[in-house]
C-alpha positions in Angstrom: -10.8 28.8 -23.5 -7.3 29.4 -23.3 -4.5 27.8 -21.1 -5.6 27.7 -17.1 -3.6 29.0 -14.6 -2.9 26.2 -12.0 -3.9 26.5 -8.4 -2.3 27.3 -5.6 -1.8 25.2 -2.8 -4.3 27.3 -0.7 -6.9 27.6 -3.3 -6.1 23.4 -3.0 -6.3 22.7 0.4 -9.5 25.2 0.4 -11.4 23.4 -2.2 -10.3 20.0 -0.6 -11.6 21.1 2.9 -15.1 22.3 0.9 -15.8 18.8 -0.7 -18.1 16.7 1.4 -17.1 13.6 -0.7 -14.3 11.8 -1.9 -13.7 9.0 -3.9 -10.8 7.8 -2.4 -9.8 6.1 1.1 -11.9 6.7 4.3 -12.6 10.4 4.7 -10.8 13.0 5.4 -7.8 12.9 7.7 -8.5 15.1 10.4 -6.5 15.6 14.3 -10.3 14.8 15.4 -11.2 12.3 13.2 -8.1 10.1 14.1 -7.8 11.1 17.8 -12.0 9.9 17.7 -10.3 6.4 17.1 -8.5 6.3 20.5 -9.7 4.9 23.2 -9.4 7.4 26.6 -9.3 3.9 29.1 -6.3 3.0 26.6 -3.9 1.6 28.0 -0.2 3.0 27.8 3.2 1.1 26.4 6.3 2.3 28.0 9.5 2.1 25.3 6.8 0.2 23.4 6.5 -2.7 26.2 2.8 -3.7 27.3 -0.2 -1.9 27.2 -2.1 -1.5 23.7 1.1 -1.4 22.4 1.6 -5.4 23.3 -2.4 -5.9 22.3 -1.9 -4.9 18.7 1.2 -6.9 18.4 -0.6 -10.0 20.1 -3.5 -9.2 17.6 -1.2 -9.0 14.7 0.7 -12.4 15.4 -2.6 -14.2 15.5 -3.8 -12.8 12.4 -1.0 -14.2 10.6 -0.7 -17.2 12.2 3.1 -16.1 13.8 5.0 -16.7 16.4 5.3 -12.7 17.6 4.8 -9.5 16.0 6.5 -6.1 16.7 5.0 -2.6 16.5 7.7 0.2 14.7 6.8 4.1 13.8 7.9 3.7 10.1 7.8 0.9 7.4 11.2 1.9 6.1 12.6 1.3 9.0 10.9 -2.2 9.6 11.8 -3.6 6.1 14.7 -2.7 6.2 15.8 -4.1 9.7 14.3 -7.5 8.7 16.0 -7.8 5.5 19.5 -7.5 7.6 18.2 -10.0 9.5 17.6 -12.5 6.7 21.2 -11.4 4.8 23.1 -11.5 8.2 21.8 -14.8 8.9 22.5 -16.5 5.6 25.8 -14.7 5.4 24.4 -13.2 2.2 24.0 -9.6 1.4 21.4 -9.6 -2.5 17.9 -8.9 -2.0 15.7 -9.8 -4.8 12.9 -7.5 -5.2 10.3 -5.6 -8.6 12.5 -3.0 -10.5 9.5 -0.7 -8.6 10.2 -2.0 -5.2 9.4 1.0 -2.5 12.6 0.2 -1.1 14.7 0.7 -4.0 12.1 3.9 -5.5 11.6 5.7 -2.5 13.8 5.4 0.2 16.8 6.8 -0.8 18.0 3.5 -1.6 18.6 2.8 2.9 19.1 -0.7 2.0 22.1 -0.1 0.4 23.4 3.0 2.3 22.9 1.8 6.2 23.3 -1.6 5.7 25.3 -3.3 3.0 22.6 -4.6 1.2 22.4 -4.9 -2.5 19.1 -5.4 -4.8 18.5 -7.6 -7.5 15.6 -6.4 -9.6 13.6 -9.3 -11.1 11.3 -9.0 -13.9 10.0 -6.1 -16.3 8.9 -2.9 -14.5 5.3 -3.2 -16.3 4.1 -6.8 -14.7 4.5 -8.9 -11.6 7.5 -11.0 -10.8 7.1 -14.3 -12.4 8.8 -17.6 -11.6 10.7 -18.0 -15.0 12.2 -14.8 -14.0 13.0 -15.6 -10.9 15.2 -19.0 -12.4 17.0 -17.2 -14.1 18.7 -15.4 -10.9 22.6 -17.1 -10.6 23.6 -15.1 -7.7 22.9 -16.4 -4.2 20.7 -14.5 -2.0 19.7 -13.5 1.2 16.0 -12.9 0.8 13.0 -12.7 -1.7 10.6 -9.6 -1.2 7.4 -9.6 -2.8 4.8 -6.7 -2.2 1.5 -7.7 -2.1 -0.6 -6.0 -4.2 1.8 -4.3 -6.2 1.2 -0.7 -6.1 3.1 0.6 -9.2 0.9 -1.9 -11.2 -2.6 -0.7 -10.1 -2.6 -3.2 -7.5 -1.7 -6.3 -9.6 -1.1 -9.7 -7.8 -0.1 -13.1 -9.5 -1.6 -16.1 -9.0 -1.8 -18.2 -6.5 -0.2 -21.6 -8.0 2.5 -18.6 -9.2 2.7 -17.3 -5.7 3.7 -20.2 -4.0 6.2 -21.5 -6.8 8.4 -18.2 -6.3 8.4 -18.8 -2.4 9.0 -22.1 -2.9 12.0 -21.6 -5.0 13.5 -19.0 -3.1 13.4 -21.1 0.1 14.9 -24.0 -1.9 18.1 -21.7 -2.8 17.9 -21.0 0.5 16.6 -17.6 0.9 14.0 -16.3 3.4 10.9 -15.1 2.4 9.8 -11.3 3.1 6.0 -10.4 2.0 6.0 -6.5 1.8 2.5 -6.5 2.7 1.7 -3.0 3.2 -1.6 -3.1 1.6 -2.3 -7.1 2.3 -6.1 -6.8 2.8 -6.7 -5.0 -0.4 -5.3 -8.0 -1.7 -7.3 -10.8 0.6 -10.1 -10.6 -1.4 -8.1 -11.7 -4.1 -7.2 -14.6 -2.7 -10.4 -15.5 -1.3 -12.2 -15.3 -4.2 -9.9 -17.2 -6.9 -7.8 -19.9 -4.6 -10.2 -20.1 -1.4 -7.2 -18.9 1.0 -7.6 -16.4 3.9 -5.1 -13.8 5.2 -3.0 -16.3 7.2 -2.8 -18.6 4.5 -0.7 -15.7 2.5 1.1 -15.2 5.3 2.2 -18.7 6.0 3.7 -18.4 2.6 6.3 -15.9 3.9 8.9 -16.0 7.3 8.2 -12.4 7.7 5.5 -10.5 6.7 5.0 -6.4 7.1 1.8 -4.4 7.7 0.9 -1.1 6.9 -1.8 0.6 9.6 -2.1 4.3 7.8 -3.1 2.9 4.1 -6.0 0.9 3.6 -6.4 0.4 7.5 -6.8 4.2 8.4 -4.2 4.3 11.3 -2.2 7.4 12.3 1.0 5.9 11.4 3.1 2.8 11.9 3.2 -0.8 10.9 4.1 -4.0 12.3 6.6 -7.0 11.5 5.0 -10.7 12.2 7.6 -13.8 12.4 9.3 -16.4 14.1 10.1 -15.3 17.9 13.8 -15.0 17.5 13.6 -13.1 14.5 11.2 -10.6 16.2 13.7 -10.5 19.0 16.0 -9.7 16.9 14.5 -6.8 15.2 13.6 -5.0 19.0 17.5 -4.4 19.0 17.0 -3.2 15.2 14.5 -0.8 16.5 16.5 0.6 19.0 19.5 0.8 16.2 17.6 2.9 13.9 15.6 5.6 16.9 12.8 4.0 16.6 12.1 3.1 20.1 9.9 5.8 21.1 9.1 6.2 24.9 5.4 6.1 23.9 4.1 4.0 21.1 0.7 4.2 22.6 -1.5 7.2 20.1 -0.4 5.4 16.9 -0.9 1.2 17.9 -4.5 2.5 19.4 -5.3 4.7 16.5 -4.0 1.3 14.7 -6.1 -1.1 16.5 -9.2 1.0 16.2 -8.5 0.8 12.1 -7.5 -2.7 11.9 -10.7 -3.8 13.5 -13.0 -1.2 11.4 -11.6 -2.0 8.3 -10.2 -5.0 8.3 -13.5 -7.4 7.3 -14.4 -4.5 5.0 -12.1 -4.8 1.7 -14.7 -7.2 0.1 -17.2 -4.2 -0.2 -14.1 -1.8 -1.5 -12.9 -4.3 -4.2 -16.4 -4.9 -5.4 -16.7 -1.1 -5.6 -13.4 -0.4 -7.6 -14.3 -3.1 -10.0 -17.9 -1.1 -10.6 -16.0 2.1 -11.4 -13.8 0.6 -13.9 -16.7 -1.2 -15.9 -18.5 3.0 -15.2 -15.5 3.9 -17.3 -14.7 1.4 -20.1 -16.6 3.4 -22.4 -14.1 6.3 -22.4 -11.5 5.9 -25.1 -9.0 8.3 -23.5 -8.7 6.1 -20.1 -7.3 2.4 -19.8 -7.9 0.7 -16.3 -4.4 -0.9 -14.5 -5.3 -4.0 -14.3 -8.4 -4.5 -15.8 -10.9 -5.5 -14.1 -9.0 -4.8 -11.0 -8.0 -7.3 -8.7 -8.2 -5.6 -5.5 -9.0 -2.5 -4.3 -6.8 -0.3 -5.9 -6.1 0.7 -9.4 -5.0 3.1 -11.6 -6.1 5.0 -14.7 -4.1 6.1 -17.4 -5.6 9.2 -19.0 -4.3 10.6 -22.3 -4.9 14.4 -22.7 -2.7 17.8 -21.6 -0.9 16.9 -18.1 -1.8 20.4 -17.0 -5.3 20.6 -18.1 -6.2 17.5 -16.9 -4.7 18.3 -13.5 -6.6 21.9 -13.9 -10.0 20.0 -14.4 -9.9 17.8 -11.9 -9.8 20.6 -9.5 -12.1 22.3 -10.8 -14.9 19.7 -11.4 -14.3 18.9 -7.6 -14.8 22.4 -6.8 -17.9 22.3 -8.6 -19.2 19.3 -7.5 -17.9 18.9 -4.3 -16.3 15.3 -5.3 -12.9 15.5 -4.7 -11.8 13.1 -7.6 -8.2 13.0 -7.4 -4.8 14.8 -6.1 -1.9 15.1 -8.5 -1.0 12.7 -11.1 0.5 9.8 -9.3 3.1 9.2 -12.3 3.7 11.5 -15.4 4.6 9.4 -18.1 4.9 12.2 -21.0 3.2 15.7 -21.8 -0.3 13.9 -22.9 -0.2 11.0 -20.6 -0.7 10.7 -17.0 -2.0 8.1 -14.1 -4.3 8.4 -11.2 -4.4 6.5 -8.5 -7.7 5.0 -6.6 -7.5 3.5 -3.2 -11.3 2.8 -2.4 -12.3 3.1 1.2 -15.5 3.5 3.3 -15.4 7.2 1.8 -15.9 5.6 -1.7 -18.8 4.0 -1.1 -20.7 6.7 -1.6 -20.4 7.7 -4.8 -22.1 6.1 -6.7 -20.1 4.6 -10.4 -22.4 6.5 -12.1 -22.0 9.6 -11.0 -18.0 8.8 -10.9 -18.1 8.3 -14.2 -19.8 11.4 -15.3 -17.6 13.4 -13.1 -14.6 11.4 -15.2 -16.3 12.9 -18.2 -16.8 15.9 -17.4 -12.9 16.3 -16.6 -11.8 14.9 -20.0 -14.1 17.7 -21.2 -12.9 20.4 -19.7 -9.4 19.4 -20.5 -10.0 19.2 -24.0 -11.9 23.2 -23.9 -8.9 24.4 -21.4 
């Protein structure tokens, strides 16, 4: 067939807008799908004080079992308010964290630029931290952050017995404990399944703990920070530091609420369905499943074949089938060898593994003829 020219980003968004299914996340992210979430009787915040602003936080608190919650526009900004908060009260300013921490990968490296911080990777960048890395830290810190699943890997999580020994140790050298829980419920079911714990029970791990409402949840934007009340005090004034203290809070912590009560009891179905399309595909000697079987709703596969074609099939099986598989490669790792993320969501459900699989084929296929 020849080499394939790549497609625009029109001829993208048009054959995106044309699919009437996707395999990914909740459906598509429309102004009226996500203003259908809000509530017109909401009730309005002011400067984020009261209204459904004050709800969600109330809401959030109790799910975790804290003392308070707080409601900010941006997860970069919350992480990285609350990890000052744990170096300035320990008079320390190392943060251990993965060598693929989204704080050291993708924000510009803030941590270190606004606020003194430094970061003390722990582990290989192919598996979770483990305890007997963690030992072998000399240097005092101020905080340990884990993220929960972690996203690089596909979603991996350690153990349970693991996860506690690694907060345990961290709080006995005196560190706080941060749980970069972005994507938390896809990893609930985890937990629930192999140790019997619930969502609080994670949480109570951890003196701070971070929530993402516009991944897995389906919000508009936003996220919260749940701890002890002085520490949430604390980070208001780190809000208001970093512009993040918005006169009106109010379209993204209803949008929020709407997404955390939708959702939230849902991830059981998603994990159950992530783990169907990765036994779909075993049989396919160009893909490997990260991890395998997967432990939460997420996970990757690593494809071997032509980056471009690949990409250039993908597209073009969606355009023919009206499954929209995939977007771009979420990590190049050579010319032949890619990865592709899946985030299963209500959307997901209904495509069958079957037919997923077949669609996979067909890609690999088409690559291999391109």
């Amino acid at each position: 067939m020849g080499p394939q020219p790549p497609f625009s980003d029109e001829e993208l968004r048009r054959i995106l807008q044309d699919c009437d299914r996707r395999i990914a996340g909740h459906g598509p992210r429309t102004a009226g799908a996500m203003l259908a979430g809000i509530d017109p009787e909401t009730p309005l915040d002011v400067y984020g004080n009261g209204g459904v602003v004050a709800e969600l936080e109330r809401e959030v608190a109790a799910l975790f079992r804290k003392e308070a919650a707080l409601f900010l526009p941006t997860g970069t900004m919350a992480q990285q308010a609350t990890l000052r908060i744990h170096a300035d009260r320990r008079g320390r300013n190392a943060v251990v964290f993965h060598p693929a921490c989204h704080l050291d990968k993708y924000e510009e490296r803030a941590y270190e630029r606004l606020h003194g911080l430094v970061g003390i990777p722990c582990g290989p960048m192919f598996s979770t931290i483990t305890t007997a890395a963690l030992e072998q830290i000399r240097e005092p810190y101020a905080a340990l952050l884990l993220e929960l699943p972690q996203r690089e890997l596909g979603g991996a999580l350690p153990a349970w017995d693991e996860l506690i020994a690694q907060c345990a140790l961290a709080s006995s050298r005196g560190a706080a404990t941060h749980l970069d829980g972005a994507r938390i419920f896809e990893a609930a079911t985890y937990y629930e399944e192999t140790a019997g714990k619930s969502i609080s029970d994670i949480a109570a791990l951890f003196d701070t703990v971070y929530l993402s409402f516009y991944k897995g949840l389906g919000g508009i934007a936003g996220c919260c920070v749940a701890g002890d009340q002085d520490v949430i005090d604390e980070l208001k004034l780190w809000r208001i530091r970093h512009g993040g203290r918005m006169y009106q809070m109010w379209p993204y912590a209803a949008s929020a609420l709407t997404g955390l009560r939708t959702y939230g009891d849902r991830f059981g179905a998603y994990v159950a369905h992530a783990r169907a399309f990765a036994r779909a595909v075993a049989g396919e000697a160009r893909i490997e499943v990260l991890p395998n079987p997967p432990q939460t709703s997420m996970l990757h596969l690593r494809i071997t074949g032509d980056v471009e074609a690949v990409q250039w099939a993908m597209v073009e099986v969606a355009r023919r089938s009206g499954v929209w598989l995939f977007g771009g490669a979420y990590a190049n790792e050579g010319p032949n060898l890619q990865r592709y993320e899946l985030s299963l969501g209500e959307a997901s459900l209904a495509v069958d593994p079957h037919e997923f699989a077949t669609l996979v084929h067909e890609v690999l296929e088409m690559s291999d003829a391109a």
